[in-house]
Backbone as a ProteinNet text record, in pm:
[ID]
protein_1_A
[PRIMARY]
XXXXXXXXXXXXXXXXXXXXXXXXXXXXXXXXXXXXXXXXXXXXXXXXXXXXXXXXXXXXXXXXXXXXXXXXXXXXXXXXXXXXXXXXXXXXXXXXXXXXXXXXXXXXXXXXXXXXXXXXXXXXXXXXXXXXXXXXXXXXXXXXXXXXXXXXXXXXXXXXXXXXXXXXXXXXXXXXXXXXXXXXXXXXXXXXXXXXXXXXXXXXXXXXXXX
[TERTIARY]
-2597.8	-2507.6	-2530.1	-2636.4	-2721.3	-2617.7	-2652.6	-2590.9	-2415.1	-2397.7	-2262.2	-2202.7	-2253.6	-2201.5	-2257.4	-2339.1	-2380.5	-2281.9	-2225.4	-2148	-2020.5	-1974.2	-1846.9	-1833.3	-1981.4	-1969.4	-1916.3	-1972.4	-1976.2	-1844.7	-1791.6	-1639.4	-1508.3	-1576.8	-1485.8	-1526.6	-1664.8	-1670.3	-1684.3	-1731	-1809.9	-1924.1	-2032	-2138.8	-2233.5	-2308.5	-2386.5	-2468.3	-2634	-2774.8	-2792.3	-2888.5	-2955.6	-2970.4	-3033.4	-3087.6	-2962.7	-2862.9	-2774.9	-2654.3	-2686.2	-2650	-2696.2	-2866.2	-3000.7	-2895.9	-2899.1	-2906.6	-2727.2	-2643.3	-2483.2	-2510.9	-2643.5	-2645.3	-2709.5	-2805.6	-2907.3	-2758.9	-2640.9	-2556.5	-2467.3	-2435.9	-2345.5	-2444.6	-2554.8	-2647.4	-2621.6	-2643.4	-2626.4	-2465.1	-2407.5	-2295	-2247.2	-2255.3	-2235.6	-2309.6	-2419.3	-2483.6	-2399.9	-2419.1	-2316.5	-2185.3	-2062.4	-1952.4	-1956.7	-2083.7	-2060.6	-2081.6	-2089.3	-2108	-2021.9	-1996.8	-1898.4	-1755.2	-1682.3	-1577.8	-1551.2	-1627.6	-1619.5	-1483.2	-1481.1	-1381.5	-1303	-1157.6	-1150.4	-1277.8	-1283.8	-1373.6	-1365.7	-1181	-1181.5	-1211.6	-1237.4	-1300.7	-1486.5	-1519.1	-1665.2	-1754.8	-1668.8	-1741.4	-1738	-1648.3	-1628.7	-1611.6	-1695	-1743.8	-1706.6	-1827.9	-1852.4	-1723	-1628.4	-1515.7	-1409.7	-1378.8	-1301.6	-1294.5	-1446.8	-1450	-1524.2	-1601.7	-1729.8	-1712.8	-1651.5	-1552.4	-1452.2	-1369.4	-1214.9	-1241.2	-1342.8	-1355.4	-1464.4	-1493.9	-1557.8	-1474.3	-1380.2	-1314.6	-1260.7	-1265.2	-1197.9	-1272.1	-1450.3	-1504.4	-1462.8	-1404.6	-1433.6	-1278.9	-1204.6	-1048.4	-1147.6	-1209.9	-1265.9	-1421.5	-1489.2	-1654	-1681.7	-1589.6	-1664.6	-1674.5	-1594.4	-1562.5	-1679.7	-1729.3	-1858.2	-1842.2	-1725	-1668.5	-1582.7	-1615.5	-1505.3	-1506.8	-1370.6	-1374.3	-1281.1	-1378.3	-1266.4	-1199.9	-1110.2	-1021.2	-1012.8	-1081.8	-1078.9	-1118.1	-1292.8	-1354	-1424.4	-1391.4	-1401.1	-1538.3	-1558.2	-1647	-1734.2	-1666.6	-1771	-1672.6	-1544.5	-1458	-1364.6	-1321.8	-1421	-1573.4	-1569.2	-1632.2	-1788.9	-1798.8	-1978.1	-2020.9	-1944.2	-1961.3	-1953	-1843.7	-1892	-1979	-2039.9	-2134.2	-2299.5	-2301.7	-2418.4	-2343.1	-2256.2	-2219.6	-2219.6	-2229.8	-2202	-2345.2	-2472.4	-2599.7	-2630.6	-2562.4	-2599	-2531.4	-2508.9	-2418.4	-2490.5	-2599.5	-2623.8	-2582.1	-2607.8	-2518.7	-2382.5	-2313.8	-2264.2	-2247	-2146.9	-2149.8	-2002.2	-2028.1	-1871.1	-1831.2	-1802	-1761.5	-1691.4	-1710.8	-1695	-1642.5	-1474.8	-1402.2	-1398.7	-1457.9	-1429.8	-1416	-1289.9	-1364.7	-1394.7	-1380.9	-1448.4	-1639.6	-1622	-1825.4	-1874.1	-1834.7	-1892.1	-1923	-1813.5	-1784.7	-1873.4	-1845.7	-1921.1	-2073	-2134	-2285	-2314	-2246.7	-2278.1	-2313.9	-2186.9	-2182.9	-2318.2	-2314.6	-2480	-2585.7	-2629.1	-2685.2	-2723.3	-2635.2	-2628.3	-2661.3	-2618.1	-2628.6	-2801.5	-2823.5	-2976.4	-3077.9	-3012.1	-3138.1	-3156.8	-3044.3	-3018.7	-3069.5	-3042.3	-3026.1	-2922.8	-2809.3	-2694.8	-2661	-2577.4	-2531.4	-2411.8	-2422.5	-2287.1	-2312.1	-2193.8	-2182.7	-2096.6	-2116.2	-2075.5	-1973.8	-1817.8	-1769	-1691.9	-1766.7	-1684.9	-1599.5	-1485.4	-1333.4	-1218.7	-1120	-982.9	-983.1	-910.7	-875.1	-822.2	-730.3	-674.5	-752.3	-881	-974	-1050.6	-1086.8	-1198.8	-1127	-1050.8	-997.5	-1064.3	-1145.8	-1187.8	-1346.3	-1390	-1530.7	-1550.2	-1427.3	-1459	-1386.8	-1449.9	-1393.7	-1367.7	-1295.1	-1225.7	-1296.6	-1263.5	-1277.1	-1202.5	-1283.3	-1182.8	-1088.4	-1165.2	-1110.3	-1026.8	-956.7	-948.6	-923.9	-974.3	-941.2	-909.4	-866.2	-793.7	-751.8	-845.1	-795.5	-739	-650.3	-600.2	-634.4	-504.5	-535.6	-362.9	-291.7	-160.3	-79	39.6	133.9	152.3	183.4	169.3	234	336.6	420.9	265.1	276.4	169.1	25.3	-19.7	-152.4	-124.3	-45.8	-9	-3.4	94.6	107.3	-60.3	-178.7	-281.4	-379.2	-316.1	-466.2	-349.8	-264.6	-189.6	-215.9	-344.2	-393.6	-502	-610.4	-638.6	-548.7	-453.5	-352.2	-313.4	-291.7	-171.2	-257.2	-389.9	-476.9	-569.9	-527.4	-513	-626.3	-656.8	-740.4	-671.1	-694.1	-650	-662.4	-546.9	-604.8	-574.2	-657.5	-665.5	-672.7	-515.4	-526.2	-487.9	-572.4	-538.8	-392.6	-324.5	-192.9	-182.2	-95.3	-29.9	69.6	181.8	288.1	400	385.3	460.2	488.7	412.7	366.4	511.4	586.2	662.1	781.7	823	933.2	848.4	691.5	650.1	642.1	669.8	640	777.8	857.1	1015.9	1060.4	973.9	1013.9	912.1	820.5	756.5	801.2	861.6	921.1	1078.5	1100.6	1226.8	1125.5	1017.5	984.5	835.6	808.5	711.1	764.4	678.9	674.6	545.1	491.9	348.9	346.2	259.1	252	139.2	195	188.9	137.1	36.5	-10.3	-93.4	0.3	-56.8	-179	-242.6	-392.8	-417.7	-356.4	-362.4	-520.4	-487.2	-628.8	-693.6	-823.7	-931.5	-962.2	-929.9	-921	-860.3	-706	-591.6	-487.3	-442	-301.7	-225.3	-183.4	-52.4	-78.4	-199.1	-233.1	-235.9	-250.3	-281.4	-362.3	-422	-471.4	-376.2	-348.2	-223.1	-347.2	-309.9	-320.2	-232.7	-258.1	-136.4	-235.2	-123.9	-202.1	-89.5	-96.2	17.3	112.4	46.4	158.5	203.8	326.9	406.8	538.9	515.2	632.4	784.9	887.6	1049.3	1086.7	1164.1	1210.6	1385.7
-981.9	-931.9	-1005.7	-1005.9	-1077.9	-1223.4	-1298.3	-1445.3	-1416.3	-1380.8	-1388.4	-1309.3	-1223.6	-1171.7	-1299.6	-1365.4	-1514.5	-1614.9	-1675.8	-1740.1	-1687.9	-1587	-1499.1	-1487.7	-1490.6	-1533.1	-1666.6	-1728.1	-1840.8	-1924	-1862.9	-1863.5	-1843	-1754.5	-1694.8	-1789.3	-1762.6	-1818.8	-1957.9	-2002.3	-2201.8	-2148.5	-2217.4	-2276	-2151.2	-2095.2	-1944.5	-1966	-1961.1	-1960.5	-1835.6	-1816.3	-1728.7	-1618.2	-1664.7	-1568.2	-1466.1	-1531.9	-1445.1	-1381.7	-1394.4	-1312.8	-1218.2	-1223.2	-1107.5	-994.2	-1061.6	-949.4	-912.2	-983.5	-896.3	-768.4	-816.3	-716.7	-591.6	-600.5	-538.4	-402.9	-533.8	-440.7	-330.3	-424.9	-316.9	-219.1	-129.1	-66.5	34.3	-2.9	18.1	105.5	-13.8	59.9	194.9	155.8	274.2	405.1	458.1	539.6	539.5	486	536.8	585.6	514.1	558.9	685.6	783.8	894.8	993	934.3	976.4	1037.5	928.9	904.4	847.1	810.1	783.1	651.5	555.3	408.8	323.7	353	313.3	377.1	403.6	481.9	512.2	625.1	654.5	604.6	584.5	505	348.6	337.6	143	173.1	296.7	304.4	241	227.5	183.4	21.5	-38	-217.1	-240.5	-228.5	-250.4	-417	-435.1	-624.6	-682.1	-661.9	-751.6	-675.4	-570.9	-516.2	-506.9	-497.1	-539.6	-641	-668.6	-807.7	-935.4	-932.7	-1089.4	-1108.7	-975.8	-976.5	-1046.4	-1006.2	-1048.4	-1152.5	-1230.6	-1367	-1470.6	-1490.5	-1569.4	-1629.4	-1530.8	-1595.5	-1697.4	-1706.9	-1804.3	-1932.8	-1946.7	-2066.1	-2178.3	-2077.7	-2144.5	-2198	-2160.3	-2238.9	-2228.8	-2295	-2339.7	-2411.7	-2454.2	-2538.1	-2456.5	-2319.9	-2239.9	-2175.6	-2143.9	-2093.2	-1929.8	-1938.9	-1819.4	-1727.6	-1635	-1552.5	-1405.1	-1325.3	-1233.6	-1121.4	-986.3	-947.2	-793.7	-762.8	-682.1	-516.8	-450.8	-300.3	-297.7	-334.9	-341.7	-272	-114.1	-47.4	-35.7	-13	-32.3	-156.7	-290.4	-426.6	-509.4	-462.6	-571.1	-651.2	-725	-844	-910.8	-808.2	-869.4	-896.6	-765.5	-789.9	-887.4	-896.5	-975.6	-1123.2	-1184.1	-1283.6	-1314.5	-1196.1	-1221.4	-1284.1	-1202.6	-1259.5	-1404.3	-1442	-1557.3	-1693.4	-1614.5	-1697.5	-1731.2	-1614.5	-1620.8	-1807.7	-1859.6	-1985.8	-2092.1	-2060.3	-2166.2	-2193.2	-2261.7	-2273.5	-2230.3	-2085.6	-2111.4	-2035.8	-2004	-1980.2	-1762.2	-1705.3	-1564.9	-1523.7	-1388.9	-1278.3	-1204.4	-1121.7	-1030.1	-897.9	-781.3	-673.1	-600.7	-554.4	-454.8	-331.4	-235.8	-75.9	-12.9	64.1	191.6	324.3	294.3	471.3	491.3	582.7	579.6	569.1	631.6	679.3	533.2	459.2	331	219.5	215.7	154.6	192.9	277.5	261.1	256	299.6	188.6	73.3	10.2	-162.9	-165.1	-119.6	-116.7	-131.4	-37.3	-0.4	-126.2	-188.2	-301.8	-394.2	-455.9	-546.2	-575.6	-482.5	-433.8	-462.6	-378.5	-389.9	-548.5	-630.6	-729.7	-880.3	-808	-946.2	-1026.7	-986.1	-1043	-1095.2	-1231.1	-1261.2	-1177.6	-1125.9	-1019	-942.3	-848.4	-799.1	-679.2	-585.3	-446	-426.6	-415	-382.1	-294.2	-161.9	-23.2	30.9	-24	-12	-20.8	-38.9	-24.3	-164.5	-230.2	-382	-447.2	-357.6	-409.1	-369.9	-321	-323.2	-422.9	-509.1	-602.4	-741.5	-729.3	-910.8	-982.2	-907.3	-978.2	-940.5	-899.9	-934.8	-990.2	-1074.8	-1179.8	-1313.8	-1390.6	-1539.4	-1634.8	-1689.1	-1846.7	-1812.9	-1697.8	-1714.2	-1827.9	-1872.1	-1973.4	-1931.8	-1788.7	-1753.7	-1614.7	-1558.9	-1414.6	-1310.8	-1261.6	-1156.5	-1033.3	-985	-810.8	-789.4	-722.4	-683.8	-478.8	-483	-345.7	-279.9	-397.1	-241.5	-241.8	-346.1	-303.4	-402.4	-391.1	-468	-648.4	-752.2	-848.1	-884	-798.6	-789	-729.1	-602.5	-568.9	-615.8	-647.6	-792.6	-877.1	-974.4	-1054.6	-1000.3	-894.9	-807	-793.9	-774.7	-742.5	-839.2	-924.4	-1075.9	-1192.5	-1210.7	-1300.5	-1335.9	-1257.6	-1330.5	-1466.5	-1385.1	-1528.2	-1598.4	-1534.7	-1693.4	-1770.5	-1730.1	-1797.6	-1886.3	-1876.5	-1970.6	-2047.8	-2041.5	-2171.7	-2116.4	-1951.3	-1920.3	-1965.1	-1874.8	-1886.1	-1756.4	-1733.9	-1586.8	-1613	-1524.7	-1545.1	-1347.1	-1363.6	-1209.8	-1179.6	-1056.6	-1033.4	-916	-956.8	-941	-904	-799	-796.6	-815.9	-779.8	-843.2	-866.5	-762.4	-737.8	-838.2	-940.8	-996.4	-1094	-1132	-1189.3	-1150.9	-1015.8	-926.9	-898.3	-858.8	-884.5	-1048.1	-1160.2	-1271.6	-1296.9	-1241.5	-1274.9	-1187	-1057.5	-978.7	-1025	-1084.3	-1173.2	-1243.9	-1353.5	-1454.2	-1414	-1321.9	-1282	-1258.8	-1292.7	-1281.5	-1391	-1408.1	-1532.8	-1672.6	-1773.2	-1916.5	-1943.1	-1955.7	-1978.5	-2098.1	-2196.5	-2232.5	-2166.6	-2170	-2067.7	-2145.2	-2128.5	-2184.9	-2045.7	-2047.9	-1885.3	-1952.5	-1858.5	-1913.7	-1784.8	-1775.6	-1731.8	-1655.6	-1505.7	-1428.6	-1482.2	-1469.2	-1507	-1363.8	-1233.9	-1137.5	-1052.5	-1085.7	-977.4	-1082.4	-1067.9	-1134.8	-1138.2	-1041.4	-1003.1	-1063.1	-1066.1	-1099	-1200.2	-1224.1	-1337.7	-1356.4	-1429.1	-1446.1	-1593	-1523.1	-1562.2	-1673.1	-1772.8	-1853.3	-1875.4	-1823.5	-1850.4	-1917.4	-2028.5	-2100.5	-2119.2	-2206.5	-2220	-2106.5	-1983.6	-1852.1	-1898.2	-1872.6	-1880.4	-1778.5	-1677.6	-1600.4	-1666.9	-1618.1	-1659.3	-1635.5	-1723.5	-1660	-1604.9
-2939.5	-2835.2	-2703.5	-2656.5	-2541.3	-2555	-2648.8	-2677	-2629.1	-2734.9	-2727.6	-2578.7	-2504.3	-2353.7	-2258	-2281.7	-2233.1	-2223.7	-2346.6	-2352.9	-2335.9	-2359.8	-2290.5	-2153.1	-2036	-1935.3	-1857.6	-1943.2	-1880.4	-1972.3	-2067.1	-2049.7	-2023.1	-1891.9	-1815.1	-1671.7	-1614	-1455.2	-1508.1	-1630.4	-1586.3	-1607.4	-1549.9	-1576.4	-1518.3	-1605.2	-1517.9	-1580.7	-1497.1	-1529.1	-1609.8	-1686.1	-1753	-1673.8	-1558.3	-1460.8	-1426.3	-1349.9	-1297.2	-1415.8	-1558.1	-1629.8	-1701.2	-1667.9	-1671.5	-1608.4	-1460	-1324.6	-1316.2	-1395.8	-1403.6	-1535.2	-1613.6	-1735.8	-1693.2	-1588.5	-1476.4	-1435.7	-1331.1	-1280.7	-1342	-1464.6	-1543.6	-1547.2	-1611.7	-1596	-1495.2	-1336.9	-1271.7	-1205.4	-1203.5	-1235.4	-1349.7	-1419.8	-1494.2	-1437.8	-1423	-1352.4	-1241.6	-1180.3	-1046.8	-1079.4	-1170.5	-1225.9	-1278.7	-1342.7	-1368.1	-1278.2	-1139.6	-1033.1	-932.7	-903.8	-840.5	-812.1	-971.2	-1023.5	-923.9	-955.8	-899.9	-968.7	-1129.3	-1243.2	-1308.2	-1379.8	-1475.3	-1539.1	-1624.3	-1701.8	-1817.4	-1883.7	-1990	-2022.2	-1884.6	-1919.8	-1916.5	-1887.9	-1884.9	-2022.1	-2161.6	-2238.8	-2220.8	-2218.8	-2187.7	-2037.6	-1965.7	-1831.2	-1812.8	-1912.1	-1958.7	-1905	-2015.5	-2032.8	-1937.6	-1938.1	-1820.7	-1694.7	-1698.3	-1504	-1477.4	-1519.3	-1495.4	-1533.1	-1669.9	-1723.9	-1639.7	-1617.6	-1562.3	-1411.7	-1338.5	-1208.3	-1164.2	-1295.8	-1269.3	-1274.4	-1369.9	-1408.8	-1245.5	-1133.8	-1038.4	-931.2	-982.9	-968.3	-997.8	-1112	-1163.6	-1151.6	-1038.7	-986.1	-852.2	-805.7	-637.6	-657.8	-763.3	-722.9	-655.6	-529.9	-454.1	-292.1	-281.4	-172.2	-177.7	-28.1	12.9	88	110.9	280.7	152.1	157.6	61.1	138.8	126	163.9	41	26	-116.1	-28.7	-16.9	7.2	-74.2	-42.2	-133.7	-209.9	-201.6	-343.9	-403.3	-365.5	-439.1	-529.5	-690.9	-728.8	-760.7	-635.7	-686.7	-768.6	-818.6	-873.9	-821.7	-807.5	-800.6	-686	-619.7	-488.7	-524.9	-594.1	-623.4	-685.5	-852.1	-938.7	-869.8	-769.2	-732.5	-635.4	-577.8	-485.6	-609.2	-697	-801.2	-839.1	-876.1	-902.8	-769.7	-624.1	-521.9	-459.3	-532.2	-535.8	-537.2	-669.5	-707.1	-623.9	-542.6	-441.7	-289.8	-285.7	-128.6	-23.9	33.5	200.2	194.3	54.3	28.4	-24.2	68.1	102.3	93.3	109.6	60.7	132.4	220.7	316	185	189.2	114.4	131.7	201.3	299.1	231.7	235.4	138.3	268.2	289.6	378.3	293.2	164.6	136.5	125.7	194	263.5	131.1	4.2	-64	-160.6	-168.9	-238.3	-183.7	-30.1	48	16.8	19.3	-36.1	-131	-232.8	-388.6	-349.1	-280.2	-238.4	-201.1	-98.2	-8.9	-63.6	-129.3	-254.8	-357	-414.4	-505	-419.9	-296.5	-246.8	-220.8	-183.7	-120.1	-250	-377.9	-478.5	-560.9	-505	-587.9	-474	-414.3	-274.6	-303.2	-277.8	-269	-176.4	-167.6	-60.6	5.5	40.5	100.2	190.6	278	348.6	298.8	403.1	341.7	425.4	452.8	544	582.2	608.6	560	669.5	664.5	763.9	682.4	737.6	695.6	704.5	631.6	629.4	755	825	920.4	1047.7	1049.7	1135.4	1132.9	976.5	981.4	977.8	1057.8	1095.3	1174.2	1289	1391	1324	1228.4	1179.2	1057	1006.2	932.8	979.8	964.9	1040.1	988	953.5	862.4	730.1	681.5	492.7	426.8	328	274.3	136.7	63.8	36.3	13.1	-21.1	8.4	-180.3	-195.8	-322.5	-307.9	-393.5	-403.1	-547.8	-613.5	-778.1	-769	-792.7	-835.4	-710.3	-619.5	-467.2	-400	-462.1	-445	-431.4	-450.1	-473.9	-384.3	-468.7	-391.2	-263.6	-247.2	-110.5	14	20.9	41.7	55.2	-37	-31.3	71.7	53.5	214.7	276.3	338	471.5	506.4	439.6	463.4	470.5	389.2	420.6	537.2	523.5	613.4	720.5	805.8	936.6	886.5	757.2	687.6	633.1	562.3	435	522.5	676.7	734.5	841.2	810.5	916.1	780.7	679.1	581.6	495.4	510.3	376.5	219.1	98.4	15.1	-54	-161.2	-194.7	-352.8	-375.4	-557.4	-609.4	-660.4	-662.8	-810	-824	-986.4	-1027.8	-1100.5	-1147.8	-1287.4	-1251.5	-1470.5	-1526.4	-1615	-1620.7	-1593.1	-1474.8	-1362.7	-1280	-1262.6	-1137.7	-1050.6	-1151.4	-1122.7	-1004.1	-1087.8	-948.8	-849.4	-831.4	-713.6	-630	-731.8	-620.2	-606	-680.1	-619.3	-501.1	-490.7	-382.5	-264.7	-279.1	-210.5	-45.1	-202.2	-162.3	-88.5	31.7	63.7	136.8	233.5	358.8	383	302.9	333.9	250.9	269.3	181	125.9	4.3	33.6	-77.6	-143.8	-266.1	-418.8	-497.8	-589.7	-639.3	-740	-901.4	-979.8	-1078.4	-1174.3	-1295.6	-1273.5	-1358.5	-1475.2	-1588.3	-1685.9	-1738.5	-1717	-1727.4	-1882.4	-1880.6	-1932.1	-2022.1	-1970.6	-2051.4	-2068.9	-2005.8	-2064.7	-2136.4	-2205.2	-2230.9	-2189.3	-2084.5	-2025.4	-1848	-1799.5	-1684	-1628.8	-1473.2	-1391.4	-1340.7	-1256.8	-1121.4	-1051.4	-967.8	-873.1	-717.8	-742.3	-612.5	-540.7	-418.4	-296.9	-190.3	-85.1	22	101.9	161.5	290	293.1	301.6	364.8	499.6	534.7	663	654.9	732.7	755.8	782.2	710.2	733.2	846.8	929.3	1077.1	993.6
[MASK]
+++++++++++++++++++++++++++++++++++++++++++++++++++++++++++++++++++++++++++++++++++++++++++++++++++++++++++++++++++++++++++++++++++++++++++++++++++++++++++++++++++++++++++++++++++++++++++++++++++++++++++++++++++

């Protein structure tokens, strides 16, 4: 089992040390205990953690391994934000910014960040409070916090000062980038999920509002 969640990792992000797939096997652990807690996840993904939340939200490593500045948007129980903070572990210099405002979510984060030594930050506000305490992210994430119209309205002070955002999508995704696209411009490239069939992860960059 060990083997094969090894190489299932690292066929989702690329290239992952031994070590930091010890300490994602460490988190699931972790997580889970907390999830019967404090309802971090559905309860029905509580048995495939692995591949539902931890595969699902690496894979978005391995579209920008060379980005150091990341910021993840409502992250809730750590998906995607945590998982790439252990993955951003292996990157020199390289850190995450963590926006939750629910207190309760937010010290999980805390919590994990602390027992793991993560590169990250905890940032427990409303999104549109923590603009002026994160600074030139290069990149931006948001898995399962709301519609892609919406997503821009909320990262667009970064997209539009030349971040990038890599957001996770299902098969929906399309009438959201067509309803999108009727108030911004951005360039698109869709990156075909790694563990849904039906899913995305959506790259957008040069956002610029329509006059």
């Amino acid at each position: 089992m060990s083997a094969a969640s090894w190489a299932s990792l690292q066929e989702a992000a690329g290239p992952v040390s031994r070590e930091t797939f010890d300490r994602l096997m460490d988190f699931e652990t972790v997580f889970q205990k907390w999830n019967r807690r404090i309802n971090l996840a559905a309860q029905s993904t509580q048995d495939d953690v692995w591949r539902r939340h931890i595969l699902d939200s690496a894979q978005v490593a391995r579209i920008k391994p060379e980005a150091k500045r990341w910021v993840d948007l409502g992250s809730g129980g750590g998906f995607p934000g945590l998982v790439i903070a252990f993955l951003l572990a292996e990157r020199d210099g390289a850190r995450i910014d963590l926006v939750e405002s629910n207190r309760k979510k937010a010290s999980f984060l805390q919590a994990v960040v602390g027992q793991f030594s993560l590169p990250a930050r905890i940032i427990a506000r409303r999104i549109d409070d923590a603009y002026a305490l994160v600074s030139t992210p290069q990149i931006v994430t948001a898995r399962a916090l709301a519609s892609l119209p919406v997503l821009l309205e909320l990262s667009a002070p970064w997209l539009t000062a030349g971040a990038c955002g890599l957001f996770h999508k299902g098969r929906d995704y399309r009438a959201e980038v067509a309803e999108s696209a009727q108030r911004w411009s951005f360039d698109l490239l869709e990156h075909a999920s790694a563990t849904d069939a039906h899913g995305v992860i959506l790259e957008l960059s040069d956002l610029r509002q329509l006059t």
